[in-house]
N, C-alpha and C positions, 0 to 999 in steps of 0.2 A: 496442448495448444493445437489451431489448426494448422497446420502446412503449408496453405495455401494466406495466411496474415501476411501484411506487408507492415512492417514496422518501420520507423522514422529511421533513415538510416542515417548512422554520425561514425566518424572516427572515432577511436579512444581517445585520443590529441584531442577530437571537435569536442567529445565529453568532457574532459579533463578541465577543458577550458571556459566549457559554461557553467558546470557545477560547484558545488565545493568538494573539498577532498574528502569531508563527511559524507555528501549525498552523493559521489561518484561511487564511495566502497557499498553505499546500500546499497544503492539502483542498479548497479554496473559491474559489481562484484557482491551481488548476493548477502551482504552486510547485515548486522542486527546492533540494533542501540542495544545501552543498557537499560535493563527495566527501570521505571520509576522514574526516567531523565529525559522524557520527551517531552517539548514545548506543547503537544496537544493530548496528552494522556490525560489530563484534568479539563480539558478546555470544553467547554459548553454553548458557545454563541449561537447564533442562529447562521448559517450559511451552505455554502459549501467547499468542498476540499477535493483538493484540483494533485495530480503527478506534479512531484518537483521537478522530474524531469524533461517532462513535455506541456504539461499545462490541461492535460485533459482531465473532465470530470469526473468524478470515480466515486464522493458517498456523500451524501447529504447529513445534514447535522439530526435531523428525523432519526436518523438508521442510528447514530450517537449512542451508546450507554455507557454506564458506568460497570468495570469488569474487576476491577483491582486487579488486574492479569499483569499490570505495569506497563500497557503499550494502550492504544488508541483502539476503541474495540467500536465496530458497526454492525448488525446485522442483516445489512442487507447492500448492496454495492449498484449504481448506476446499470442499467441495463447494456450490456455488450463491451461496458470498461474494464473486466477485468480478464485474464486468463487464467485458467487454472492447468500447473503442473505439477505430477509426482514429485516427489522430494525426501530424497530415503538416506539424509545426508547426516553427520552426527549421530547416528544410531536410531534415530524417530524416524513413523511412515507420518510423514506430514503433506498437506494439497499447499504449493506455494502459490500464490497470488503474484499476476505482474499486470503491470497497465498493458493494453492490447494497442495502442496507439506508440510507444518507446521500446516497449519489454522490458521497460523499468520492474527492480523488483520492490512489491509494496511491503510485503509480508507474506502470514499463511492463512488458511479459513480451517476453520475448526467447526463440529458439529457438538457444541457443549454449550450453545446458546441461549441465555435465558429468556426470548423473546417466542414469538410464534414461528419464525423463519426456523427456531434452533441452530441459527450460522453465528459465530462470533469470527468476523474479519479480524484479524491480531494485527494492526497496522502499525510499521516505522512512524513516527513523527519526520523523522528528515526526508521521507522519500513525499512526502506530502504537503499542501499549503491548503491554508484557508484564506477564503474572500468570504464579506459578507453579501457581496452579491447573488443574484439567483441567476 
């Protein structure tokens, strides 16, 4: 990430209090569902899918496949919404993904994508919301 980001700054307390205790431990505490139990791991509408934490936009329902990977899988992510960090945590060299606008953390990005981009975003459902708006 760069150095130089300014991110939304909040308390733990001001986090604690606007999210749930679910999407404090993802976004806030680096958290993972379990696979196969996310409200948008199946969901296919047309829209987009905004940080639960801050509201920013972050993947269009375009970028959408289906991975059976058991989480929310995109190929490709809003331009300048996401950041990427090392993440060598659990025994895996994994790229973590966090919104650039909170440092919410969303998931990780993987280079085993079956699209053209070859990116599969592995995304929380909890750190995320959809609208059907554009």
């Amino acid at each position: 990430m760069n150095s130089h980001t300014k991110f939304t700054e909040k308390t733990d307390a001001e986090w604690k209090k606007e999210l749930s205790p679910e999407q404090y431990h993802i976004l806030r505490e680096n958290g993972t569902e379990a696979p196969h139990t996310g409200k948008y791991n199946l969901h296919f509408e047309n829209g987009n899918y905004y940080c639960a934490g801050c509201n920013q936009k972050l993947f269009n329902s375009e970028a959408k496949f289906r991975s059976n990977c058991g989480w929310p899988s995109f190929d490709e992510a809003i331009a300048g919404s996401i950041a990427y960090k090392e993440d060598n945590s659990h025994g895996m060299h994994r790229t973590e993904i966090r919104c650039t606008k909170c440092n919410g953390h969303i998931g990780h990005v993987f280079n085993d994508g079956p699209t053209e981009t070859g990116k599969r975003y592995c995304v929380n459902s909890i750190s995320i919301q959809f609208n059907t708006q554009k």
